[in-house]
C-alpha positions as CSV (number, residue, x, y, z in Angstrom):
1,X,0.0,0.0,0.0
2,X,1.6,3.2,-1.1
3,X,2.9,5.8,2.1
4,X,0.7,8.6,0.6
5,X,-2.4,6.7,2.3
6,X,-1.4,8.4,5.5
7,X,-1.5,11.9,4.7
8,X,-5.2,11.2,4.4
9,X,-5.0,11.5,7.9
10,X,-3.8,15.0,8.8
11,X,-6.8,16.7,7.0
12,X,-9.7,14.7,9.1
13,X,-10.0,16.9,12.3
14,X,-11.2,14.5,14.7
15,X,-11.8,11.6,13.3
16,X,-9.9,9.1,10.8
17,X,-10.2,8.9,6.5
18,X,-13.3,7.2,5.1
19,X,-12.4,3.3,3.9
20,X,-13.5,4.6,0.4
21,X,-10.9,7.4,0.8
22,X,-8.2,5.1,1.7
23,X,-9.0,2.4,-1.1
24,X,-9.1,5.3,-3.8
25,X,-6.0,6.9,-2.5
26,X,-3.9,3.3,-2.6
27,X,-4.7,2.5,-6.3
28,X,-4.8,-0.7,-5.1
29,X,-7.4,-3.3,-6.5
30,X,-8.9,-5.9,-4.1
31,X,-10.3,-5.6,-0.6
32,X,-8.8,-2.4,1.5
33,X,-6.7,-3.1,4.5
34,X,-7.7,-4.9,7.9
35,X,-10.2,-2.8,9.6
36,X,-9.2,-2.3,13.2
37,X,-10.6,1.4,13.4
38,X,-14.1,1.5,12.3
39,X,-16.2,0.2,15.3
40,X,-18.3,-2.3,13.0
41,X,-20.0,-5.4,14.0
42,X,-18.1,-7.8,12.1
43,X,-21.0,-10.9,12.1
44,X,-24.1,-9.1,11.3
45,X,-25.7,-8.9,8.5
46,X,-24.8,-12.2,7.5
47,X,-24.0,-13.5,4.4
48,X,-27.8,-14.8,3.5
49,X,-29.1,-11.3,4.7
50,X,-26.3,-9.7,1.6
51,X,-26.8,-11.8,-0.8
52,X,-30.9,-10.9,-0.7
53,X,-29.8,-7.2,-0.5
54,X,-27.8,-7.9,-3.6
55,X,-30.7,-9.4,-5.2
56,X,-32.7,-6.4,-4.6
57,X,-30.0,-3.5,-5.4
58,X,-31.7,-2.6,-8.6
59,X,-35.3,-1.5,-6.9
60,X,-34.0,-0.8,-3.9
61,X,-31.9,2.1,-5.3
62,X,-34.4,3.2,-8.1
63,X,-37.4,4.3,-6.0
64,X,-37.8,6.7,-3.2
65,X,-38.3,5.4,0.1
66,X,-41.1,4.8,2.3
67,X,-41.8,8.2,4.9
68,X,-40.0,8.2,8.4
69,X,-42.6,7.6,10.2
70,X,-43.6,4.3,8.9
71,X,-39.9,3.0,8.8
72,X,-39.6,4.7,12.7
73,X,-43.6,2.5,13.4
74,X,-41.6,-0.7,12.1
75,X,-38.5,-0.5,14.4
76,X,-40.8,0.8,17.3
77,X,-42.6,-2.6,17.0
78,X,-39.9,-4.6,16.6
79,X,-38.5,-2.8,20.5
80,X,-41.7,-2.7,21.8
81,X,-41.7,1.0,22.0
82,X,-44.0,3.5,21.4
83,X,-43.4,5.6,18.4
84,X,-44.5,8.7,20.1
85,X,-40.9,8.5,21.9
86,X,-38.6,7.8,19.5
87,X,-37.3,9.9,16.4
88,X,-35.2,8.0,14.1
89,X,-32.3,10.0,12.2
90,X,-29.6,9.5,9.6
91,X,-27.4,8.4,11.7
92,X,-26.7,9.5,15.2
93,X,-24.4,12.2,14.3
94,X,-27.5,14.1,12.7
95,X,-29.7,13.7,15.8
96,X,-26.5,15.2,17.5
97,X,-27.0,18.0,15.5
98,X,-30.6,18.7,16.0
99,X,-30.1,18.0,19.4
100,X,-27.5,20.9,19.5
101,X,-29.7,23.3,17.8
102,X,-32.9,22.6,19.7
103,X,-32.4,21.4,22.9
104,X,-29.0,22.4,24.1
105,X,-29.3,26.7,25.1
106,X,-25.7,27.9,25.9
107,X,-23.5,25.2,27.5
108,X,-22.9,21.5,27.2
109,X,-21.0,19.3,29.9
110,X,-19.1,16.5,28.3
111,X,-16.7,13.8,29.8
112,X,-13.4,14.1,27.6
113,X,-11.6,12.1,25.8
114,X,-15.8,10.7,24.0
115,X,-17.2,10.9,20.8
116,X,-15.8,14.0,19.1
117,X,-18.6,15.4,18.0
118,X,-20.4,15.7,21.1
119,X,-17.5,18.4,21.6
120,X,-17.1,19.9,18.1
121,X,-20.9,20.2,17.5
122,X,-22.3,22.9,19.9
123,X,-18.5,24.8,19.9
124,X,-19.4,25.0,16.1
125,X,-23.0,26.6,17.4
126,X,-21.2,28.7,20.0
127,X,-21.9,27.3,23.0
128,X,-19.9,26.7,25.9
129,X,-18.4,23.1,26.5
130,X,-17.5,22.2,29.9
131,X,-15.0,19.5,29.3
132,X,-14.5,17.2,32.2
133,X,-11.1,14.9,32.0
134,X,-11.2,11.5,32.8
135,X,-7.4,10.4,34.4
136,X,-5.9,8.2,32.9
137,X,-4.8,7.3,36.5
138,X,-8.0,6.1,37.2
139,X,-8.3,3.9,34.3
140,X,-10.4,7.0,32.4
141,X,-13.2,5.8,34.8
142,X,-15.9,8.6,35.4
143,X,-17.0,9.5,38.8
144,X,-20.2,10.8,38.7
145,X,-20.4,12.6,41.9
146,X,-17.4,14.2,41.0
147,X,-18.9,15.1,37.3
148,X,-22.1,16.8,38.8
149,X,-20.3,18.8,41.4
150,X,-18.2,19.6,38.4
151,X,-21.8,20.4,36.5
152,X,-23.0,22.7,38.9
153,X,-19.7,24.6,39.6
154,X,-19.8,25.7,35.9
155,X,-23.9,25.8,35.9
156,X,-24.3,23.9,33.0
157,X,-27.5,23.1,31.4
158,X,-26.7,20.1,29.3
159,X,-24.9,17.1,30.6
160,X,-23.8,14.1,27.9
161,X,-22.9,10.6,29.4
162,X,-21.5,8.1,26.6
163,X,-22.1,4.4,28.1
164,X,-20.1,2.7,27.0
165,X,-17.7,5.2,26.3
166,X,-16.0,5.9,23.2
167,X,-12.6,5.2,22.8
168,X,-11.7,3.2,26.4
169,X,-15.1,1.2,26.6
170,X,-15.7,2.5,29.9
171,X,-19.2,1.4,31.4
172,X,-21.6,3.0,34.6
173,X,-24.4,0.6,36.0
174,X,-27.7,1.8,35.0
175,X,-28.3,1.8,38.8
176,X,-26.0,4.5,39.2
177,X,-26.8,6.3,35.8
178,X,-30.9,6.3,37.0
179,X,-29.5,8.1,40.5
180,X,-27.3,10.3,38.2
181,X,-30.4,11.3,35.8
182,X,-32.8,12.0,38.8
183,X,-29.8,14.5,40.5
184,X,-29.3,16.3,36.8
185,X,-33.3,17.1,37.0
186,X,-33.1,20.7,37.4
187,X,-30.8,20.9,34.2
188,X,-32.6,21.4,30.8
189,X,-31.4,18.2,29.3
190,X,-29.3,15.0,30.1
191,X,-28.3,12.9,27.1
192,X,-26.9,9.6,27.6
193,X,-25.4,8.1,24.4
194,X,-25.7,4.4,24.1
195,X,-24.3,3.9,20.7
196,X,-22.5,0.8,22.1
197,X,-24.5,-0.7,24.6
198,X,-25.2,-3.4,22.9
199,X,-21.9,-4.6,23.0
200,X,-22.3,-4.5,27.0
201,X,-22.7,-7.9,29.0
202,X,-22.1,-6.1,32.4
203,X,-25.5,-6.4,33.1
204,X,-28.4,-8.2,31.9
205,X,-30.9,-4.7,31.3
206,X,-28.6,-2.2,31.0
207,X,-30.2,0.2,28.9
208,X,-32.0,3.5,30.7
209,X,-34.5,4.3,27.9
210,X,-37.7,3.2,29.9
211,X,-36.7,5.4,32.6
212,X,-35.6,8.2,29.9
213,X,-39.7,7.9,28.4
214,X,-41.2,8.9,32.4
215,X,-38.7,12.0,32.8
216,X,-38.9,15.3,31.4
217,X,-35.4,16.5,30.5
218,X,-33.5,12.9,29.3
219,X,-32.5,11.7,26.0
220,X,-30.9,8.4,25.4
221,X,-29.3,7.8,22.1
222,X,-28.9,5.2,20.2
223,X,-27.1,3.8,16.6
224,X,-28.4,1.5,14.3
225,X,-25.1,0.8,12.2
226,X,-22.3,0.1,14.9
227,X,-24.1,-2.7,16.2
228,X,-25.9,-4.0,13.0
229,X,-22.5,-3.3,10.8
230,X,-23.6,-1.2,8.6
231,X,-22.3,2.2,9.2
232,X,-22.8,3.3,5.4
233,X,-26.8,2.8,5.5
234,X,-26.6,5.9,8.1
235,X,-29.5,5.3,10.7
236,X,-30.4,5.6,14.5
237,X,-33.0,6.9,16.8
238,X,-33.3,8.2,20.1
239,X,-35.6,7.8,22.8
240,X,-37.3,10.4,24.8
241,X,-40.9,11.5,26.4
242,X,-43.1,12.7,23.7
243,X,-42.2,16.3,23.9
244,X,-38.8,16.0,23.2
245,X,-38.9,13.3,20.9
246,X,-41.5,15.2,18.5
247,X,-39.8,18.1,18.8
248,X,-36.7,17.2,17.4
249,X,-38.9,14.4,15.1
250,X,-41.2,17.6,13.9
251,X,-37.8,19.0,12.3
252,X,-36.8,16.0,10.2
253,X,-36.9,15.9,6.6
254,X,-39.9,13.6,5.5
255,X,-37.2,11.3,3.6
256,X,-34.4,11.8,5.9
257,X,-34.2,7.5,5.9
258,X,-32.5,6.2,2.6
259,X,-34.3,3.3,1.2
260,X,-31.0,0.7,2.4
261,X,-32.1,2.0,6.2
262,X,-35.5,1.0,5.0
263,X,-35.2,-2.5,4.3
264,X,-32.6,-3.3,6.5
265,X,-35.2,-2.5,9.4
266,X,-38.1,-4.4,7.7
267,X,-35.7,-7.9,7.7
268,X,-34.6,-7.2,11.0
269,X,-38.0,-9.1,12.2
270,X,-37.2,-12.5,11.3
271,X,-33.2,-12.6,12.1
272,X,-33.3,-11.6,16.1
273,X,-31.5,-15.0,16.7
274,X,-28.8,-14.5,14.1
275,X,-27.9,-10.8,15.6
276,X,-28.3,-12.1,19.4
277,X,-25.6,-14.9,18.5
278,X,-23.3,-11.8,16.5
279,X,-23.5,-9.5,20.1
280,X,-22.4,-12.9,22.0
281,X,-19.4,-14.1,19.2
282,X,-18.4,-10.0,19.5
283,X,-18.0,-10.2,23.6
284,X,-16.3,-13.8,23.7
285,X,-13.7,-11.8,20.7
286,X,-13.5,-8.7,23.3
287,X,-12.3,-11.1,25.7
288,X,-10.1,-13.3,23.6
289,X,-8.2,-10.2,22.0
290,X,-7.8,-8.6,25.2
291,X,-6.1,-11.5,26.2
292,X,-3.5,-11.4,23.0
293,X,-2.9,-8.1,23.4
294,X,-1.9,-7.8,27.2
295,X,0.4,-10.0,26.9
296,X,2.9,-7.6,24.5
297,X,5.2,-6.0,26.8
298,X,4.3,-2.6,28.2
299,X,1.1,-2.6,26.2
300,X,-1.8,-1.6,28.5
301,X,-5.4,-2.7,27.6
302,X,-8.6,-1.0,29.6
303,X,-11.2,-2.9,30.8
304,X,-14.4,-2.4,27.6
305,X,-17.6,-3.0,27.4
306,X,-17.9,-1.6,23.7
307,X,-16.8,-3.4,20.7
308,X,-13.1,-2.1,20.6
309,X,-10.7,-2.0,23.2
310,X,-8.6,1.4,24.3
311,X,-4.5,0.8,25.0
312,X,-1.7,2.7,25.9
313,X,1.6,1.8,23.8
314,X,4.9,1.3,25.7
315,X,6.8,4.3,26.7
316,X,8.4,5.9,24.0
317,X,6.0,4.8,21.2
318,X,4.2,7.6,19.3
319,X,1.0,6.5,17.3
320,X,1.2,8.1,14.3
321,X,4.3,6.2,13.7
322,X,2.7,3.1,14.9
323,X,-0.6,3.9,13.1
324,X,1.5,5.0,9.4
325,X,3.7,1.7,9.9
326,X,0.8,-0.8,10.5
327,X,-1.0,0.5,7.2
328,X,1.4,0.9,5.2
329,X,3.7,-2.2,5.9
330,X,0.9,-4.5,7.1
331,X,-2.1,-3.4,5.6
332,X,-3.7,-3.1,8.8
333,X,-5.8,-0.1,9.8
334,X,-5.7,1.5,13.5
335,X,-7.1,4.7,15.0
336,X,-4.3,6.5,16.6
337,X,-6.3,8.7,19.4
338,X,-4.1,11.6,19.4
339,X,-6.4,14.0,17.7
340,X,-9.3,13.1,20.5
341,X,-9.3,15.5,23.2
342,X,-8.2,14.8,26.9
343,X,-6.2,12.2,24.8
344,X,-2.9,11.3,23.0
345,X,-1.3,9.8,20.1
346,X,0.4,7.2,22.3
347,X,-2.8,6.0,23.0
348,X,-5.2,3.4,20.1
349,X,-8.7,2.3,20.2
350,X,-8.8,-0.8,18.5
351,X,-11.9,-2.8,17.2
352,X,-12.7,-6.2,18.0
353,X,-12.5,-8.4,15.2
354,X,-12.1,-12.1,14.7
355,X,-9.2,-14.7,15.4
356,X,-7.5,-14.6,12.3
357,X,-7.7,-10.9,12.3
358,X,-6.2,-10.3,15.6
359,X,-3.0,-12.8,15.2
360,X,-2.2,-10.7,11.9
361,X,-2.8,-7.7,14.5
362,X,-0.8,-8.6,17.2
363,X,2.0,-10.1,14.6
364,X,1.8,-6.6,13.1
365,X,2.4,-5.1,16.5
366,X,5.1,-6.9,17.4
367,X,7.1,-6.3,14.4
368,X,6.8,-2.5,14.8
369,X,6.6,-2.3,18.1
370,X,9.8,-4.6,18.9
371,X,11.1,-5.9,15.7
372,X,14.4,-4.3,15.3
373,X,15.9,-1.6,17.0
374,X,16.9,0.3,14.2
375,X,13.2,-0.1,12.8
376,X,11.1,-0.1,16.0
377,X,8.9,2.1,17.2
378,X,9.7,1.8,20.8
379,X,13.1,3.6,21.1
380,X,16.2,2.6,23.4
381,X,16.8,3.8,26.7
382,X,17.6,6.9,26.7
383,X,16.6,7.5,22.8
384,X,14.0,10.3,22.1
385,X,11.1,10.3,19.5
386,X,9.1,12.2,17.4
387,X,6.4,13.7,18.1
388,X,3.8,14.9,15.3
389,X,0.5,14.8,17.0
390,X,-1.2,17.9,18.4
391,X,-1.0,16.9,21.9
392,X,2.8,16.2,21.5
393,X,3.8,17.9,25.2
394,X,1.3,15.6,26.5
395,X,2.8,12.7,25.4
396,X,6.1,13.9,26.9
397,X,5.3,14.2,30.0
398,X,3.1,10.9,30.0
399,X,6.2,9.3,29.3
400,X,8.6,10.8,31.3
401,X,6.6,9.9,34.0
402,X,4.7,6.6,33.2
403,X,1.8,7.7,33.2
404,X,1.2,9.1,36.8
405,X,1.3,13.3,36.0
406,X,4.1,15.5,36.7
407,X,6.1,15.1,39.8
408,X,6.0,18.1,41.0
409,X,2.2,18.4,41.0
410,X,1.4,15.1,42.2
411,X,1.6,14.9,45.5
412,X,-0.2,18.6,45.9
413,X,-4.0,18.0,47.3
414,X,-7.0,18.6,44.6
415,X,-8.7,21.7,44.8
416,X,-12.3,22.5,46.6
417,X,-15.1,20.3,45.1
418,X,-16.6,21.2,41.5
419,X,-13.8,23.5,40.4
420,X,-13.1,23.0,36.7
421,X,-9.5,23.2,37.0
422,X,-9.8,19.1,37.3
423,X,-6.4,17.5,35.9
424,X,-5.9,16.8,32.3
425,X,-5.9,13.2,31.7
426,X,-2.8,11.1,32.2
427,X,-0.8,14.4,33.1
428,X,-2.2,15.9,37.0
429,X,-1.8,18.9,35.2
430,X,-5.1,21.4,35.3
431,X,-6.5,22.2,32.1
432,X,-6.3,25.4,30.4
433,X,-8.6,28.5,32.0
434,X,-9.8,25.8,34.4
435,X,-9.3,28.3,37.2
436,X,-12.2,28.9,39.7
437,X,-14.8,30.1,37.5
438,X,-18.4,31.3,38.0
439,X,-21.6,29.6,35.9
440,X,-21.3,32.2,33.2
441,X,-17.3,31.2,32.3
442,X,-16.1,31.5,28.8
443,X,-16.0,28.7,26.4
444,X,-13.9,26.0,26.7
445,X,-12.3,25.1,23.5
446,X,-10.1,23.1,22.2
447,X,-7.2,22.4,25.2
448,X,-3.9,24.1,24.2
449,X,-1.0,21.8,25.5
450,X,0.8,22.8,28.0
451,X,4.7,22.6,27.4
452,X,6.6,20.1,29.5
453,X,8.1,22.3,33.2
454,X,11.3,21.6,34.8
455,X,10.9,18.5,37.2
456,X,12.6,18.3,39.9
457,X,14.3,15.0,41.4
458,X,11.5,12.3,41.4
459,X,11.7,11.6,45.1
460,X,8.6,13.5,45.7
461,X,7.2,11.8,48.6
462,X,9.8,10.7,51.6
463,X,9.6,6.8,53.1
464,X,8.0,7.6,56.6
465,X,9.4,5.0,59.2
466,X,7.6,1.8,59.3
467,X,4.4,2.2,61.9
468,X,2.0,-0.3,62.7
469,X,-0.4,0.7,60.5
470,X,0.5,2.7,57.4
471,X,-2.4,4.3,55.7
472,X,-2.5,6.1,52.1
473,X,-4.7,8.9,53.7
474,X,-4.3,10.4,56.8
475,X,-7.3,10.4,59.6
476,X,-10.2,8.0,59.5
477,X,-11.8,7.3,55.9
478,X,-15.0,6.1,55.4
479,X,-15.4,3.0,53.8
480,X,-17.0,3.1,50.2
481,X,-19.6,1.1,48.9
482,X,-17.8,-2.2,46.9
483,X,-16.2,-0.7,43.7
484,X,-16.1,-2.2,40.4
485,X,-12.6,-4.1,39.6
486,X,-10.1,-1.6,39.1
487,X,-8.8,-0.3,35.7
488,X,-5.0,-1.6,34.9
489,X,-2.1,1.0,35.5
490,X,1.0,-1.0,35.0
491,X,3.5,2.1,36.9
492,X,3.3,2.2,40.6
493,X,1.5,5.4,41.5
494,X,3.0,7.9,44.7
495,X,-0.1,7.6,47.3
496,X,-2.7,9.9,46.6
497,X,-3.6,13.2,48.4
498,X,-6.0,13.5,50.1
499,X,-9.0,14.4,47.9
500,X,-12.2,16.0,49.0
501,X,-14.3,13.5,46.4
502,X,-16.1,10.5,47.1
503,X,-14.1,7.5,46.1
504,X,-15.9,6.3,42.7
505,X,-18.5,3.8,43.6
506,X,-21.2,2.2,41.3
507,X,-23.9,2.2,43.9
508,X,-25.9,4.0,45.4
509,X,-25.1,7.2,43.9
510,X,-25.0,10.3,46.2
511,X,-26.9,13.2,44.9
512,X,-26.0,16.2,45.2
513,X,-28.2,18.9,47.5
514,X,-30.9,20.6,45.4
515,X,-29.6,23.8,44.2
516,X,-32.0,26.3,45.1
517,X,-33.8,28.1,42.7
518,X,-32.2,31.5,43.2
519,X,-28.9,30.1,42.6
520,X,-29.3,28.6,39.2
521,X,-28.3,31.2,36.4
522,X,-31.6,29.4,34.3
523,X,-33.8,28.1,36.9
524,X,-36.3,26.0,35.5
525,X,-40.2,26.3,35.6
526,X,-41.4,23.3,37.7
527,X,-39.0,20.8,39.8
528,X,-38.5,17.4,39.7
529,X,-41.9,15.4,39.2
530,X,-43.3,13.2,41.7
531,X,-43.8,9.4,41.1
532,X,-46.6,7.9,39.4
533,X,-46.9,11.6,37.7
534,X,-46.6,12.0,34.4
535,X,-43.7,14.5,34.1
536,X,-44.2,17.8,31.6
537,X,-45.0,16.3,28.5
538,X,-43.8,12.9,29.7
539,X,-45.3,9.4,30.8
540,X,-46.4,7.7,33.2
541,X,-45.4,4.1,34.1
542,X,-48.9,2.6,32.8
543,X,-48.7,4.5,29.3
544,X,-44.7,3.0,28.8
545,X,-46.1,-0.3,28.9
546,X,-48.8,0.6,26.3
547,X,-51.5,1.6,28.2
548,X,-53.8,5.0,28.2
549,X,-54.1,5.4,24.7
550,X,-50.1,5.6,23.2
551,X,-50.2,3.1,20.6
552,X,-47.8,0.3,22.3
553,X,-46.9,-3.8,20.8
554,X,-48.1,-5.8,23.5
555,X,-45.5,-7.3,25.7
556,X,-45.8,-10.7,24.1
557,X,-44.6,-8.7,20.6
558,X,-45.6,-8.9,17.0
559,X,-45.0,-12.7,15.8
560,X,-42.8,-11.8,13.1
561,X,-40.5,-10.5,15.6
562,X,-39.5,-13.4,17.0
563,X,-36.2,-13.6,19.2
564,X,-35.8,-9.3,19.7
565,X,-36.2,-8.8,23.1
566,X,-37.1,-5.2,24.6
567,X,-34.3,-2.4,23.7
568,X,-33.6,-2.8,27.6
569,X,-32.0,-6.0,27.1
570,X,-32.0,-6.0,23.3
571,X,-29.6,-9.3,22.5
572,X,-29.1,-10.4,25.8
573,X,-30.2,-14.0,24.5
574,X,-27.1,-14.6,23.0
């Protein structure tokens, strides 16, 4: 494959080259490289469910397709959902938009490195984007108390949750994601993005949407393409009460859905068992690959509950050199996460793909990683590297420190609850103009990188003489509900200062004190809504499960649609 291939990527912003790109720019003919980037299902459609696509190319590109709202009526069926509560789009990313424009007023709270456009969208609108890092000493897990103090410190009106997360696969339990959504109700809107969920086998209903219909201000979205692997057909929907859904439904183009996206959902009815077997061969892969790739030394793998997994290379490797060498002398295609921000280019998110495809992966790896040491991508001791990706002083200081921040900063105590000057991930450094700041800051943009500082020698923290009983923190701590299994960090970490945050905790989550209404900058008209209420232009419990005159399937579902269970455990059969 020709070296011009990888210029593609320096002119795509945030994301990586189209496949079609890639092929046209090789001038190779044949199948494109191994896809390791694009999060696709790999099993589903299978080849029967082609081959009658193929059969039906010619009418199915010739005629105009049918209106939204009976393709939005068929899907709705097949989840057992009313259709009042859902708005289908062409693809997530253009709900995103109309989200941005409609529901979102002048700030949006986002958990960083995510999805890029649920940063780049409302900046392009000119709002104000609150961007919350996730530490990479934590294993990029997000604390949610410490995201809503964050919320309210700032006053922002829109909070985004991706769950899983994209690109480390991070997962909340919708126990503690329910808890989170009830604190947020005095905000204007919560979104929770589940394009992956499906991937998910954390928990056997992990989806929120059922709780999202019966509250006022929550959207959960979700993507048709990732999980049925077809990312070119361009469709997915969201869930919400009926306000919000027609709202943003009232605004889409009466053909928005292409007539692929239309017959893809009608032949979804009678292959639930073939996709349920797809999302159960993807999570036995997850596990398998995982497996492969921890075992190359200083490679670190996060914990996932997406379809891709999120590693760090070994000190000294830079990912564009890893990314360019894998395509270009392999034919292997990786996404190098240095253009996502709150990340790096040492850093990959890699899609879970097959056997065969993940030996010629990890054979790839090993070769450029450790081959030779004239060709390597891991330097020698001592050795520098370049740098070319825009977080390039990032990536220094992650490596000369493994990972745990900069000395000097470490062992200094975090600053008073909900302040936005939270460290930058992987670097304890705070982020730019994330100084105490009242609910009407200024925008957040796009982090500048700060230049490595002078460090000075790395004893930072003095051996106290053995005692009894050592403890990390001083003073009596309580003890936290049980955690979830602790993300991998392969360096030894100093012992944290004290820090005046909860420790992160599944369950149960601690809501934050009502802010009063004086003290909101947009305080909203009514508060949150009692149970067995319907909420402002929401439902109540009886009319989600097809009662009181919203048109509902009933439990038992259509016939046709054998083997889909509800969207709350959609695939859990497999």
């Amino acid at each position: 494959m020709s070296g011009n291939v990888t210029s593609l990527f320096r002119g795509t912003a945030a994301h990586s080259p189209s496949m079609a790109a890639l092929t046209r720019e090789s001038g190779e003919a044949g199948a494109g490289p191994v896809d390791f980037c694009i999060p696709c299902n790999p099993y589903f459609p299978t080849p029967a469910m082609f081959e009658e696509m193929a059969g039906r190319l010619r009418d199915i590109i010739t005629y105009y397709p049918s209106s939204a709202d009976t393709i939005t009526a068929e899907l709705c069926g097949l989840l057992e959902l009313p259709p009042q509560c859902v708005a289908m789009g062409n693809g997530s990313t253009e709900l995103i938009t109309w989200i941005d424009h409609l529901l979102v007023r002048d700030s949006l709270a986002v958990p960083v490195p995510t999805f890029g456009r649920w940063t780049d969208q409302p900046m392009e609108t000119g709002k104000r984007v609150d961007m919350f890092p996730l530490q990479e000493s934590a294993g990029f897990a997000l604390d949610l108390a410490r995201y809503a103090e964050f919320v309210r410190a700032r006053g922002t009106r829109t909070v985004v949750i991706c769950n899983p997360n994209n690109p480390d696969g991070g997962y909340l339990h919708k126990q503690a994601l329910v808890q989170f959504m009830d604190a947020m109700a005095d905000r204007d809107l919560v979104v929770i993005d589940e394009s992956f969920l499906e991937f998910a086998d954390a928990e056997a209903e992990p989806s929120v949407v059922r709780e999202a219909m019966l509250r006022p201000n929550v959207v959960v979205l979700r993507s048709l393409g990732k999980n049925f692997g077809l990312h070119g057909i361009r469709f997915g929907y969201l869930v919400a009460n009926p306000a919000l859904a027609g709202r943003v439904r009232a605004m889409l183009p009466k053909w928005n859905l292409n007539s692929f996206a239309e017959h893809v959902v009608f032949m979804l009815r009678d292959h639930g068992p073939e996709y349920a077997q797809s999302l159960h061969q993807v999570r036995r892969d997850r596990l398998e690959m995982a497996g492969r790739l921890s075992a190359l030394p200083g490679l670190t793998v996060y914990p996932s509950q997406g379809n891709f997994l999120f590693v760090r290379l070994p000190v000294g490797a830079e990912g564009t050199v890893v990314r360019d060498r894998m395509l270009t002398e392999h034919r292997i295609l990786v996404r190098e996460c240095g253009n996502k921000i709150g990340s790096s280019s040492r850093f990959l998110r890699l899609v879970v793909r097959p056997q065969v495809d993940v030996h010629r992966l990890v054979s790839g790896l090993e070769q450029v990683l450790y081959g030779s040491r004239r060709g390597a991508a891991v330097p020698g001791p001592a050795t520098g590297t370049g740098y070319s990706s825009g977080t390039a002083a990032v990536d220094r200081l992650v490596s000369e420190t493994n990972g745990a921040g900069m000395r000097a900063l470490a062992a200094q105590p975090a600053g008073p609850p909900g302040l936005a000057a939270a460290p930058a991930a992987g670097t304890g450094m705070p982020l730019p103009a994330a100084v105490p700041v009242a609910p009407a800051a200024a925008t957040v943009g796009p982090m500048p990188m700060p230049m490595p500082m002078p460090v000075p020698a790395p004893q930072q923290v003095p051996q106290p003489a053995p005692v009894p009983q050592p403890a990390p923190y001083p003073g009596p701590v309580p003890v936290p509900h049980p955690a979830p299994a602790p993300r991998p960090t392969p360096d030894p970490l100093p012992p944290p200062a004290p820090a005046p945050y909860p420790a992160p905790a599944p369950a149960p989550y601690p809501a934050p004190a009502p802010v009063p209404a004086a003290a909101a900058p947009h305080p909203m008209p009514a508060g949150p809504t009692p149970p067995g209420v319907p909420a402002r232009g929401g439902l109540t419990a009886a009319q989600v499960r097809g009662t009181d005159g919203l048109e509902s399937v009933p439990a038992g579902g259509r016939p046709a649609s054998r083997g889909w269970p509800d969207p709350a455990g959609m695939g859990r059969t497999g």
